[in-house]
Residue frames relative to the residue before (quaternion, step in Angstrom):
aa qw qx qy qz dx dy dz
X 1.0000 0.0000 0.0000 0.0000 0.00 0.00 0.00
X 0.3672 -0.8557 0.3150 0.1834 2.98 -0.78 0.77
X 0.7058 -0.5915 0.1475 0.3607 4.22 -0.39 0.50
X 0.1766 -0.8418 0.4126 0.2997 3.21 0.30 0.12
X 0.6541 -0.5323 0.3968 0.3625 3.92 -0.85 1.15
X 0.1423 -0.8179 0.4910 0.2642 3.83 -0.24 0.47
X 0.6000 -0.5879 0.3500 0.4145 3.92 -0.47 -0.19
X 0.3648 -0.7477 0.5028 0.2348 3.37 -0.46 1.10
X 0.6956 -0.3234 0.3740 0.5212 3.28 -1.79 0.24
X 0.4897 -0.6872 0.5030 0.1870 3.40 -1.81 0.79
X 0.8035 0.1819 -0.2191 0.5227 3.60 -1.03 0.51
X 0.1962 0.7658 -0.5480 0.2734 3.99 1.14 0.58
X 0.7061 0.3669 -0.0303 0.6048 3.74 0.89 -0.67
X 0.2064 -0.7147 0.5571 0.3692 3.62 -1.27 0.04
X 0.7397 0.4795 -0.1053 0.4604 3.64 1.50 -0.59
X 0.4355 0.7646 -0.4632 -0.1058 3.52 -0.27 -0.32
X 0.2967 -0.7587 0.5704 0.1044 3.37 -0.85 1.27
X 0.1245 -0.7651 0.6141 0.1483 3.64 -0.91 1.59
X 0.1299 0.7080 -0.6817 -0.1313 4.12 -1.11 0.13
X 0.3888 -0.6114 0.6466 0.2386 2.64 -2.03 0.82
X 0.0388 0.7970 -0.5854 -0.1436 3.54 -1.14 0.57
X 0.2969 -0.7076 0.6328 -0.1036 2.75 -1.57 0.88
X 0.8172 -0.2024 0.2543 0.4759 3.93 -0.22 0.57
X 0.3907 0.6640 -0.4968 0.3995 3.42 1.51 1.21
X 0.3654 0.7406 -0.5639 0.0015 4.10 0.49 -0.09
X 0.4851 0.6356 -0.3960 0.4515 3.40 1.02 -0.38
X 0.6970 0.5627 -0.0805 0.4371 3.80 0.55 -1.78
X 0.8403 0.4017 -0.3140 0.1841 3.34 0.58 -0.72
X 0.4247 0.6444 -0.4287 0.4697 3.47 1.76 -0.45
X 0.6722 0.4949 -0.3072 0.4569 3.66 0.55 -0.87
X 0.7381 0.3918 -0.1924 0.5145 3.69 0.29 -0.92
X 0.5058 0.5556 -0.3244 0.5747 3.42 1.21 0.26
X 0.8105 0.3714 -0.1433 0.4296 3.55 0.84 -1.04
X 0.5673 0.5292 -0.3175 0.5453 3.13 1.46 -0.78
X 0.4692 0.5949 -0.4941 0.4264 4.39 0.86 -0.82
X 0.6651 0.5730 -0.2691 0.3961 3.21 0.66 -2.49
X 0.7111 0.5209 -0.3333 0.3344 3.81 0.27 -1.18
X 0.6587 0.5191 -0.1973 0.5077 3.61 1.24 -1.39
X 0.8447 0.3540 -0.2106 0.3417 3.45 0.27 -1.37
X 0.5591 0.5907 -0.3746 0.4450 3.32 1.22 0.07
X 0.7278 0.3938 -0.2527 0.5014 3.38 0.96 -0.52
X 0.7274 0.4281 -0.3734 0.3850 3.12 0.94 0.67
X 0.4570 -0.7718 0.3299 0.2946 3.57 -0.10 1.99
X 0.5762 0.5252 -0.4533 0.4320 4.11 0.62 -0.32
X 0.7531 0.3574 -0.1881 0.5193 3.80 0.46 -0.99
X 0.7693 0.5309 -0.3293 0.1337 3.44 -0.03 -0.95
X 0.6539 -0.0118 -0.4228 0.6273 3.54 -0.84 1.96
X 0.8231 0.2394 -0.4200 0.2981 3.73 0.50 0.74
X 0.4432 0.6578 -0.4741 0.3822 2.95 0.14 1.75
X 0.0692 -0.9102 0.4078 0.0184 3.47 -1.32 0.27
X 0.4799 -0.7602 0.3895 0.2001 3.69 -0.15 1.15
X 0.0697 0.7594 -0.6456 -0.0416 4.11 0.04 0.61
X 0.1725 -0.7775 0.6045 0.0169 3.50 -0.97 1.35
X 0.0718 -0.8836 0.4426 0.1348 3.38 -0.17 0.80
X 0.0983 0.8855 -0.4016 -0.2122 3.51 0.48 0.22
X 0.6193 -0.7045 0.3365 0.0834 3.35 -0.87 1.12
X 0.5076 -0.4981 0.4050 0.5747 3.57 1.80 0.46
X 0.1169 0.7699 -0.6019 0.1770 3.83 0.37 0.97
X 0.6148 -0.6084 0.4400 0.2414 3.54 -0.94 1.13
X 0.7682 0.3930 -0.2149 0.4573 3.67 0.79 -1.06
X 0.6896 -0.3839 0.3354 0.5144 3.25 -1.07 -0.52
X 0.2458 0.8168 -0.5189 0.0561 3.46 0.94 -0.19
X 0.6288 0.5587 -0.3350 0.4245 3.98 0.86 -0.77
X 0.5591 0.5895 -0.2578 0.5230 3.35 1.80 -1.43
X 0.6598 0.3439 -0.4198 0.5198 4.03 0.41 -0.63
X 0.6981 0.5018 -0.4294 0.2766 3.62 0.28 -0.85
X 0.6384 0.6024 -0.2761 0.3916 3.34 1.24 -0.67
X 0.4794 0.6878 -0.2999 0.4551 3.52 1.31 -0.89
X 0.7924 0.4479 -0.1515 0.3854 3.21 0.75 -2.42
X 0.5757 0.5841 -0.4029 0.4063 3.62 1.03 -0.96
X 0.8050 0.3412 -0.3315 0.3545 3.67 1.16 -1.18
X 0.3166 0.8115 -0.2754 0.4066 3.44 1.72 0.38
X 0.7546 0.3440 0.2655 0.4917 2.92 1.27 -2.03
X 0.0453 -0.8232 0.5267 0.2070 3.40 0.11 0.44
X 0.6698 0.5969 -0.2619 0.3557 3.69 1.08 -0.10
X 0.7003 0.3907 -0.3064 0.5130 3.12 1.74 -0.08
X 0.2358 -0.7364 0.6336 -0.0263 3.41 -1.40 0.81
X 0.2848 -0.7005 0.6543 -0.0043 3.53 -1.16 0.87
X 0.0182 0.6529 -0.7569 0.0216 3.61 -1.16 0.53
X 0.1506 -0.8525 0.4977 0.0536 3.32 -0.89 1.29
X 0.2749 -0.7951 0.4739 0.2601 3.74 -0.06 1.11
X 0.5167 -0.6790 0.4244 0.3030 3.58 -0.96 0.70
X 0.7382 0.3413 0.1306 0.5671 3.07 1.49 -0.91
X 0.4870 -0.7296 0.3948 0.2732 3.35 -0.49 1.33
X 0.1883 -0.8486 0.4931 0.0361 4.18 -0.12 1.02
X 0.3564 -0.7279 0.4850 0.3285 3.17 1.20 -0.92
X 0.6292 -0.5393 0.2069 0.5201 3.92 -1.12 1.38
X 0.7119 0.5071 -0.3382 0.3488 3.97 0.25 -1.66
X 0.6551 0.4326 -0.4318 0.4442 3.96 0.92 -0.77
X 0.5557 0.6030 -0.3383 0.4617 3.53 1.05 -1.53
X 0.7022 0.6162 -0.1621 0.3176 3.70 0.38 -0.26
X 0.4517 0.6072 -0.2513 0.6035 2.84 2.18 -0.90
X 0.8186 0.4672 -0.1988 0.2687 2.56 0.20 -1.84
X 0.4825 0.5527 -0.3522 0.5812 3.79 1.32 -0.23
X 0.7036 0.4231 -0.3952 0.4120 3.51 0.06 -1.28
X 0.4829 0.6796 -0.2926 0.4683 3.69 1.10 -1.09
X 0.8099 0.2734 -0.1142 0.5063 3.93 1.04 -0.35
X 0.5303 0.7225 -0.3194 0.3079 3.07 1.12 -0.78
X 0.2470 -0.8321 0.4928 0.0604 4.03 -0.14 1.14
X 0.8461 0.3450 -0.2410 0.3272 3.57 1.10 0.10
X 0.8024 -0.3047 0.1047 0.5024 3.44 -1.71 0.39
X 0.8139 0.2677 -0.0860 0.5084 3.21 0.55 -1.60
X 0.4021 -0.6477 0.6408 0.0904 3.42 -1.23 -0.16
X 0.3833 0.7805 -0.4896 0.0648 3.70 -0.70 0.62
X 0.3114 -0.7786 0.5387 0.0814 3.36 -1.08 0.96
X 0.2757 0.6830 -0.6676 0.1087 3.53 -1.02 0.31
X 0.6927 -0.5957 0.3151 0.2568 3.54 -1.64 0.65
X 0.3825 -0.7455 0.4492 0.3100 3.88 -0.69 0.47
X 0.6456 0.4792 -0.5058 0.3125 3.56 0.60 1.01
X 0.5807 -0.5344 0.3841 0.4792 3.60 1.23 0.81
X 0.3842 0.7261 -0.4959 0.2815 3.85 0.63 0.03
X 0.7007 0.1849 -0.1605 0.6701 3.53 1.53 -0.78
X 0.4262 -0.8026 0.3857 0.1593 3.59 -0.98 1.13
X 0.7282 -0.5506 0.3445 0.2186 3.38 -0.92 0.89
X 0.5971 0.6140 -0.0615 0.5125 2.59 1.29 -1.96
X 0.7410 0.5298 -0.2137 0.3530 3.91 1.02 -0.54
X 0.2568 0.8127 -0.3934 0.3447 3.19 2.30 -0.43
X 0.8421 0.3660 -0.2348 0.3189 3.33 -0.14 -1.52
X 0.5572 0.5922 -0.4177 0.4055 3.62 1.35 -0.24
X 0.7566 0.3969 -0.2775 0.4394 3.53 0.96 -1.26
X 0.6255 0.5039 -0.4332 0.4089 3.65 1.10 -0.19
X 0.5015 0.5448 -0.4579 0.4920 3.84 1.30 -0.12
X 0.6651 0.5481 -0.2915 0.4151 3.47 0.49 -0.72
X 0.3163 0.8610 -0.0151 0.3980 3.33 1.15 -0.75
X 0.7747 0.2156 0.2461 0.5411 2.68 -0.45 -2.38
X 0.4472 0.6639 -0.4055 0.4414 3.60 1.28 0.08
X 0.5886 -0.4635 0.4016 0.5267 3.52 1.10 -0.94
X 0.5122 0.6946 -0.3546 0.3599 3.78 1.25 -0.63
X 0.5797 -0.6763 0.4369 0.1250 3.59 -1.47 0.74
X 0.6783 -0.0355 0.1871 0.7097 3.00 1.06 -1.24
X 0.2022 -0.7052 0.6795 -0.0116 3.99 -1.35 1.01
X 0.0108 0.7408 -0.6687 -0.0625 3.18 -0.96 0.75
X 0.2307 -0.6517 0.6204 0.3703 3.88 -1.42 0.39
X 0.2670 -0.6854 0.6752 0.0547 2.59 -2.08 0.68
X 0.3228 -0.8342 0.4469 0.0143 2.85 -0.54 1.96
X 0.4236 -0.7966 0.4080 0.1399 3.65 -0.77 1.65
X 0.7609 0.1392 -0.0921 0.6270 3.13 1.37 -0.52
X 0.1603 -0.8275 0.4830 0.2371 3.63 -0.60 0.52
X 0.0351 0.8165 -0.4994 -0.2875 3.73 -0.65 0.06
X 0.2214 0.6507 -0.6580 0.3077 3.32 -0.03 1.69
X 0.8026 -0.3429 0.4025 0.2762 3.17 -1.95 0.60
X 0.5618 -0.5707 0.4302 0.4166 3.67 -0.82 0.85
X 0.7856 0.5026 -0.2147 0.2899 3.22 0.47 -1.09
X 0.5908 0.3700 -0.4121 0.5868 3.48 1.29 -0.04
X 0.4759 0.6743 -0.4477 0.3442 3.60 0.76 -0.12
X 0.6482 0.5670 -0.1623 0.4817 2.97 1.11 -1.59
X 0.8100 0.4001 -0.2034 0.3775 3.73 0.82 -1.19
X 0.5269 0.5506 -0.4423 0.4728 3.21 1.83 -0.41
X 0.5319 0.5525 -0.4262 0.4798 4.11 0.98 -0.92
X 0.7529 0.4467 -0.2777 0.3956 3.63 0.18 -1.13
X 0.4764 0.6768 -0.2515 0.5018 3.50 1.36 -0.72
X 0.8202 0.2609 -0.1849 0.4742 3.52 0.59 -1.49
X 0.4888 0.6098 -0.4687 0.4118 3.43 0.86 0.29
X 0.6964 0.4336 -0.2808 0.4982 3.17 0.50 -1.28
X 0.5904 0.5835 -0.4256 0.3603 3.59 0.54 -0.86
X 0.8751 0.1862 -0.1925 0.4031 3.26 0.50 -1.12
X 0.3283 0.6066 -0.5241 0.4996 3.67 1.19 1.33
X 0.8648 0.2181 -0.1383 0.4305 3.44 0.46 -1.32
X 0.6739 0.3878 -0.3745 0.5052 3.87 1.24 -0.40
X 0.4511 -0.5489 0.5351 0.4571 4.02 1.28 -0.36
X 0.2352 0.7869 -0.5695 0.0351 3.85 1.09 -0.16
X 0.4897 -0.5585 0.5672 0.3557 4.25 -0.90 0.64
X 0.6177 -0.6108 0.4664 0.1667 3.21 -1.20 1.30
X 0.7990 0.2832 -0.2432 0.4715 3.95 -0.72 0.61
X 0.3322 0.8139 -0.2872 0.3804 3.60 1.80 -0.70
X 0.2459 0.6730 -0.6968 0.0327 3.61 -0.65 0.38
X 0.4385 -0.7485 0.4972 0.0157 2.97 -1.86 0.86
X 0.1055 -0.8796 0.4600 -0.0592 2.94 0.73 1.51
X 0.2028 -0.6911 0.5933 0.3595 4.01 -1.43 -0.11
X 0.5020 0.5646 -0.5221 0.3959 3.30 0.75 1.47
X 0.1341 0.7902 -0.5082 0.3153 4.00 1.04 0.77
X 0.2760 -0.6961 0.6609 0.0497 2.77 -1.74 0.78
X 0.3164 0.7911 -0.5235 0.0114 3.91 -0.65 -0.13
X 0.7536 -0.4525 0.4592 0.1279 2.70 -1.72 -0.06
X 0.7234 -0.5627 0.2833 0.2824 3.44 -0.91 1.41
X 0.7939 0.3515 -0.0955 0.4869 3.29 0.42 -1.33
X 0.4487 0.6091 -0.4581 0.4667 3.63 1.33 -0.11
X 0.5685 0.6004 -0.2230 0.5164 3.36 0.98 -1.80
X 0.7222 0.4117 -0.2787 0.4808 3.75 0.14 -0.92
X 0.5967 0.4968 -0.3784 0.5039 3.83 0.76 -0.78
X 0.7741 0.3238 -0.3602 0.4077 3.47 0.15 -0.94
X 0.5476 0.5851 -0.4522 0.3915 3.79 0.50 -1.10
X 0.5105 0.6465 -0.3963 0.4054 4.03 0.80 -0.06
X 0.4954 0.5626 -0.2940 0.5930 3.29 1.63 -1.31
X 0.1046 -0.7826 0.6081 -0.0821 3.68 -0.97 1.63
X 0.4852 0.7053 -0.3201 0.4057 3.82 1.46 -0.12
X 0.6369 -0.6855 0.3147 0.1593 3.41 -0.67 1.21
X 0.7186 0.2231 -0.1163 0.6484 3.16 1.92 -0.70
X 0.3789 -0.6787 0.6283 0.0318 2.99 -0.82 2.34
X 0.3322 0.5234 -0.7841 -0.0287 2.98 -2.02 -0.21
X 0.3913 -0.6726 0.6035 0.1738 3.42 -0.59 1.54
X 0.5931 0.5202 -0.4648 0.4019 3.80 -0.43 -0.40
X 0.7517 0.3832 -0.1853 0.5038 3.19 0.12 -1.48
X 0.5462 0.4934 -0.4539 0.5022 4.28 0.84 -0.15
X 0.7694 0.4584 -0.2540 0.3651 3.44 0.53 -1.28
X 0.7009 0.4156 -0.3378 0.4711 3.23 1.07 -0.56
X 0.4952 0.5507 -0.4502 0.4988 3.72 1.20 0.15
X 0.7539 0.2725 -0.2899 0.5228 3.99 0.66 -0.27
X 0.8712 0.2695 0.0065 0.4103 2.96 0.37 -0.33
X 0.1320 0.8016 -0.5754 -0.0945 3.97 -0.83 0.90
X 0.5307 0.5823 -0.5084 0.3476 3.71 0.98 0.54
X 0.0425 -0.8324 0.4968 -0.2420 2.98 -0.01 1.96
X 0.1706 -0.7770 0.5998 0.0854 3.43 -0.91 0.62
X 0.0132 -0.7373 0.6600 0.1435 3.58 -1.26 -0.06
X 0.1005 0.7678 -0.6292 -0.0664 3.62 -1.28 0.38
X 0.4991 -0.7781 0.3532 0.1439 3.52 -1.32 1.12
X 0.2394 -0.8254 0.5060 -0.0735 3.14 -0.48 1.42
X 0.2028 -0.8052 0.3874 0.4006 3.03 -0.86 0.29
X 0.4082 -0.7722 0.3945 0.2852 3.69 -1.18 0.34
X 0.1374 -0.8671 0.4487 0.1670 3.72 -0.58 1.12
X 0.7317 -0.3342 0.3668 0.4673 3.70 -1.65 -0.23
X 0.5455 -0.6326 0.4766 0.2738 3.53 -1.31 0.43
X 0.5978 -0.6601 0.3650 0.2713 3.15 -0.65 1.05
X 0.7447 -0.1310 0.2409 0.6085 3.86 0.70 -1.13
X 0.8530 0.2827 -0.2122 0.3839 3.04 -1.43 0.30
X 0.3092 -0.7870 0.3801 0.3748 4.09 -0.55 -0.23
X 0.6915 -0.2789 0.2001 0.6356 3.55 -1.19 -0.35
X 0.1142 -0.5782 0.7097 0.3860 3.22 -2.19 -0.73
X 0.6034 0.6392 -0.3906 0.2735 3.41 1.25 0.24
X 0.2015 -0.8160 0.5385 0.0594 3.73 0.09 1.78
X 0.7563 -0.4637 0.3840 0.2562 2.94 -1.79 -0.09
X 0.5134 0.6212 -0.2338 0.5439 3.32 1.82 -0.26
X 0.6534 0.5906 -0.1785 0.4387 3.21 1.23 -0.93
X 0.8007 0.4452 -0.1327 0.3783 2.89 1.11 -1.05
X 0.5823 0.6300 -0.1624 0.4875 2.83 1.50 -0.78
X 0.5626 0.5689 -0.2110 0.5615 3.50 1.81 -0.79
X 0.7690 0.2624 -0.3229 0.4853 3.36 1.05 -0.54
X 0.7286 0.3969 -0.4787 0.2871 3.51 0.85 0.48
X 0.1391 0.7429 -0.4443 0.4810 2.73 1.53 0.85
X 0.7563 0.4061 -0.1866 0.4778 3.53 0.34 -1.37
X 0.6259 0.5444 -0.3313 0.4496 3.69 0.77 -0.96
X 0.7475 0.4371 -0.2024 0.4574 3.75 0.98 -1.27
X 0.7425 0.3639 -0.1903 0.5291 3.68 0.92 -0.97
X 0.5868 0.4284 -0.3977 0.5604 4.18 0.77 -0.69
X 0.9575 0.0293 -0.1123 0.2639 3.68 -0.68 -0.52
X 0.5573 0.7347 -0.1645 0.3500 3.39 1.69 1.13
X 0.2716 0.7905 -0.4843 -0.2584 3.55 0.31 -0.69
X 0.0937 0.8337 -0.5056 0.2011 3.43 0.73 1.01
X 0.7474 0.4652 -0.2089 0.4259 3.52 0.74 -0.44
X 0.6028 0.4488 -0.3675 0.5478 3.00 1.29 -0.81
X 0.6990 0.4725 -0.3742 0.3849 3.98 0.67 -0.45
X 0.5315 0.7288 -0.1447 0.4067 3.19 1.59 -0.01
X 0.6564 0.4037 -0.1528 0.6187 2.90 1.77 -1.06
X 0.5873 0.6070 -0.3087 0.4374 3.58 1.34 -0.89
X 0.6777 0.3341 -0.3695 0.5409 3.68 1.14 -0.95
X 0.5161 0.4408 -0.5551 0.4807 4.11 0.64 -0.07
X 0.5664 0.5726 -0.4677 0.3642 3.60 0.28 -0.59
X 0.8006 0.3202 -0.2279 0.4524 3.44 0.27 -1.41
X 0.5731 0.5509 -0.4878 0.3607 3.51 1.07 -0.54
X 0.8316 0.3123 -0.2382 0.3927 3.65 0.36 -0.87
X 0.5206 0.4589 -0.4767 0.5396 3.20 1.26 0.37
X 0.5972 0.4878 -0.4032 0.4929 4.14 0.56 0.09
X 0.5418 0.6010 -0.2805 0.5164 3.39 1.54 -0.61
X 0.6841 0.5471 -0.2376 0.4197 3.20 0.89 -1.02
X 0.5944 0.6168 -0.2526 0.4499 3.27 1.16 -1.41
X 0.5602 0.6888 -0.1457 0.4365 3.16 0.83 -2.00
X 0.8287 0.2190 -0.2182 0.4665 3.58 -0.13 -1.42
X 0.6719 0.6257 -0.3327 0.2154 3.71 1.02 -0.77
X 0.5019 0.7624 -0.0706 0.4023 2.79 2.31 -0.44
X 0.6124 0.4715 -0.0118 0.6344 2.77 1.69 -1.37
X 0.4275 0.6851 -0.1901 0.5583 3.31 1.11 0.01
X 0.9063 0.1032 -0.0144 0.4097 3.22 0.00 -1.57
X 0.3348 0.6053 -0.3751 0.6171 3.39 2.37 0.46
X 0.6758 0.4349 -0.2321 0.5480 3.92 0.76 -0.75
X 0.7545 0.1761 -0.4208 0.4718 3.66 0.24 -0.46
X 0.5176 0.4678 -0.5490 0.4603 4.16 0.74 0.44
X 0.7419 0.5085 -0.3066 0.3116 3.37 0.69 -0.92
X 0.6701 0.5039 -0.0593 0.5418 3.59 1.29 -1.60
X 0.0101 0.7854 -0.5937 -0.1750 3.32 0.93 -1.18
X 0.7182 0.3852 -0.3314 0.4754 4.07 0.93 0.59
X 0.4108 -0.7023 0.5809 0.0261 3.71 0.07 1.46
X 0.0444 -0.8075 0.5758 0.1202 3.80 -0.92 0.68
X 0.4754 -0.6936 0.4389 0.3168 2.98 -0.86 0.92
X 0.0068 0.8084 -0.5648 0.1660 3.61 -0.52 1.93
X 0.0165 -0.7867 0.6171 0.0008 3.72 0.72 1.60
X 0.6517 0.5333 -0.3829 0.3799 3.71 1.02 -0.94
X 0.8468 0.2075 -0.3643 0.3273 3.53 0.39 -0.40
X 0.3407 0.5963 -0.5847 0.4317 3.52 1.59 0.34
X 0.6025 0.5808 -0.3510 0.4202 3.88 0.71 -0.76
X 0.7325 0.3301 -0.1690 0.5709 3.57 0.24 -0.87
X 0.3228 0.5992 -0.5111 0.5250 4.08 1.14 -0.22
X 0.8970 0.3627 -0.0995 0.2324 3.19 -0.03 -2.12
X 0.5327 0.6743 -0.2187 0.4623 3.18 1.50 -0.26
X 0.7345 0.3580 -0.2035 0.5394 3.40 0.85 -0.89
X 0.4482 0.4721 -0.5605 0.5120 4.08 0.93 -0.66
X 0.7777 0.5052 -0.3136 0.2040 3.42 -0.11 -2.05
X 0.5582 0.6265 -0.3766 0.3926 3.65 1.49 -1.21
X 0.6074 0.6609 -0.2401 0.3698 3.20 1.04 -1.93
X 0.5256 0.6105 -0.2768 0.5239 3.29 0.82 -1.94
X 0.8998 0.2529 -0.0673 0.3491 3.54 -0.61 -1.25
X 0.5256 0.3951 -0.4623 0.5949 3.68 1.04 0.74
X 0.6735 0.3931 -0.4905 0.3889 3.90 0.53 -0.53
X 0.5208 0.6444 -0.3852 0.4063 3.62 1.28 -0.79
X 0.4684 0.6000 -0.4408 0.4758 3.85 0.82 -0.83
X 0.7722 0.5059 -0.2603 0.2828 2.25 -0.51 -2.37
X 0.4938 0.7275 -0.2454 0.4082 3.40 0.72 -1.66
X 0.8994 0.2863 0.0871 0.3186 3.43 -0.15 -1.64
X 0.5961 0.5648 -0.2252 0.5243 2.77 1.79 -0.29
X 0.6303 0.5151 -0.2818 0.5079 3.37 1.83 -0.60
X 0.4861 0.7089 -0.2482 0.4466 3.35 1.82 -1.20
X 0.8473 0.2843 -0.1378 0.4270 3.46 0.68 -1.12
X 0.4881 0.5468 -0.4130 0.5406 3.36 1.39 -0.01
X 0.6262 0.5542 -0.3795 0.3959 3.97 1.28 -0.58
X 0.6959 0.5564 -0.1869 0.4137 3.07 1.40 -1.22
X 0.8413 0.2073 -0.3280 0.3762 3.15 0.67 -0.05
X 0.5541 0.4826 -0.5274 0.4266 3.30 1.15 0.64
X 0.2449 0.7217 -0.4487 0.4668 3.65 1.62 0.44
X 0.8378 0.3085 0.0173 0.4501 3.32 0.12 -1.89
X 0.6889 -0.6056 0.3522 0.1861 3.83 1.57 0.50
X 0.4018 0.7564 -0.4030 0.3224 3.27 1.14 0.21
X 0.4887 -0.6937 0.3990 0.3475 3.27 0.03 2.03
X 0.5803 -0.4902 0.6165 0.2070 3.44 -2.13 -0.20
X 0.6292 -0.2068 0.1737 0.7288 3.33 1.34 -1.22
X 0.3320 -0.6914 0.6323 0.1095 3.09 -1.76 0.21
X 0.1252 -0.9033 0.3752 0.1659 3.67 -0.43 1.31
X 0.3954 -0.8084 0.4163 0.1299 3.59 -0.36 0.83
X 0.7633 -0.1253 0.0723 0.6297 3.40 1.36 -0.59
X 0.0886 -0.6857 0.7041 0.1621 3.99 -1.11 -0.21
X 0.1913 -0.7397 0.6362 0.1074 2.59 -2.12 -0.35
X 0.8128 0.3735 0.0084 0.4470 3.32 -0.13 0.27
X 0.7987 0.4664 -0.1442 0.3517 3.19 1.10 -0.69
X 0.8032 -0.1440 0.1256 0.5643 3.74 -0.39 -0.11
X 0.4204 -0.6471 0.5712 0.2797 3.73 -1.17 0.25
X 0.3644 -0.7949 0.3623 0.3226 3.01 -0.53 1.56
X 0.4325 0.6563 -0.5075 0.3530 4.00 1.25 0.17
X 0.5885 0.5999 -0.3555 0.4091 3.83 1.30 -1.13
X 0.7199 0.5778 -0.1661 0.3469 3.69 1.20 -1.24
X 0.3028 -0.7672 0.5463 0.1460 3.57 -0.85 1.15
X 0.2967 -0.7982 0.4780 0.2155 3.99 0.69 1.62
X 0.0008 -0.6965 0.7155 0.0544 4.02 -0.75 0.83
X 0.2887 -0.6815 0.5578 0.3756 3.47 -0.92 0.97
X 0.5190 -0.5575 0.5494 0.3433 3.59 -1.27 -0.25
């Protein structure tokens, strides 16, 4: 198994900018230049900052461009996962490096602007923990539209999430926020749902939100669904009370109808012959039956393997970044 990056000394940096990538090789020379353009013109950050690219076992050469840019750049760094981890693990594993005050995340296809930096660090600097943007216009696919709306509902049922809040991967925060969560040692990540466990002095500020730059998503419908998985089953027991009140509902149903029943055969004294709805009876208990059992098993196995240590990510290579002599290796 492999080590897991410990946290460097704190506030070593004034900036540090974490990205997951993912099928960006096209995207990144640009999103590299555009940072350089912003962060320089701003007198708090500028020659202290730094760009952690994490790429996530990206199909393309994407590791190949990062490597180029780091020797381009002395501020950027790369941590290659050995093993695809997905965006919220890939993210640890950055924050896990990340040498400055603040902390910020946003996506590596230029979809969230550079140019917006200086809004969420005012906000910030307001007194706030963690900033998220809020994008006025989205240009994604109906359907993730749809799942990001359905997303924020549930979020704020099962995490208590503050009302108007969206959860963007364009956020700013704070060191020590970063340090609270990196405690979280469980194989399934979802940053959002950490941050909102330490922490509710949140901000949000509205950005706009633009077309990708090159290349398309890698974020499928599988993907997503996997992470709301994580959001509903890692920091909830909402479901399981969910199934219990289906439980009692259709068992009271049961009661209920058996009653009504045995009031008809005193009353009627003539019983119809009902194979179709004993059939469909048996179908729903059994359906019911076999979603609490998931649900069930799905929590069971999400214990078991953070029981048995099952890494967040695995790192295959870096760049840039501490000497691994300087580093105190914690397994995961």
């Amino acid at each position: 198994m492999a080590a897991d990056l410990p946290l460097p000394p704190a506030a070593a940096l004034a900036l540090s900018f974490v990205i997951p990538v993912y099928g960006s090789e096209k995207v990144l020379p640009e999103l590299v230049s555009r940072l350089q353009a912003v962060l320089d013109t701003l007198p708090a950050v500028r020659g202290s900052y730094e760009v952690i690219f994490v790429c996530d076992r990206s199909p393309d050469r994407s590791w190949h461009v990062i490597q180029q840019l780091s020797a381009q750049y002395p501020w950027v760094r790369g941590i290659l996962l050995r093993m695809n981890a997905g965006q919220h693990n890939a993210l640890m594993a950055g924050f896990a490096q990340a040498r400055g005050a603040i902390v910020m995340t946003m996506d590596d296809d230029l979809q969230h602007a550079p140019s917006d930096i200086p809004a969420l660090l005012d906000e910030l600097a307001s007194g706030r923990d963690v900033v998220y943007a809020r994008f006025k216009n989205r240009k994604h696919a109906s359907w993730k539209i749809a799942g990001s709306r359905l997303n924020d509902m549930v979020a704020g049922y099962l995490m208590q999430k503050p009302k108007g809040l969206y959860l963007s991967p364009f956020r700013a925060m704070r060191a020590e926020i970063v340090r609270d969560i990196l405690r979280y040692r469980g194989p399934y990540v979802y940053v959002d749902g950490l941050l909102l466990s330490v922490t509710r002095n949140i901000g949000t500020v509205d950005v706009e939100h633009h077309d990708r730059f090159a290349g398309d998503s890698g974020y499928s419908l599988r993907k997503s669904i996997s992470l709301w998985l994580k959001m509903a089953t890692s920091f909830s027991i909402v479901p399981l009370r969910l199934t219990s009140f289906a439980g009692l509902f259709l068992a009271g149903l049961g009661f209920l109808l058996a009653i009504l029943l045995i009031i008809q055969k005193f009353t009627i004294d003539k019983m119809p012959i009902g194979w179709s709805s004993l059939i469909v009876t048996i179908l729903i208990i059994g359906g019911a039956q076999l979603v609490a059992l998931g649900m069930l098993g799905e929590y069971l196995g999400r214990v078991l393997l953070t029981l048995n240590s099952r890494p967040q990510y695995v790192i295959g290579d870096s760049i840039g970044l501490l000497a691994a002599d300087d580093q105190n290796h914690k397994d995961l």
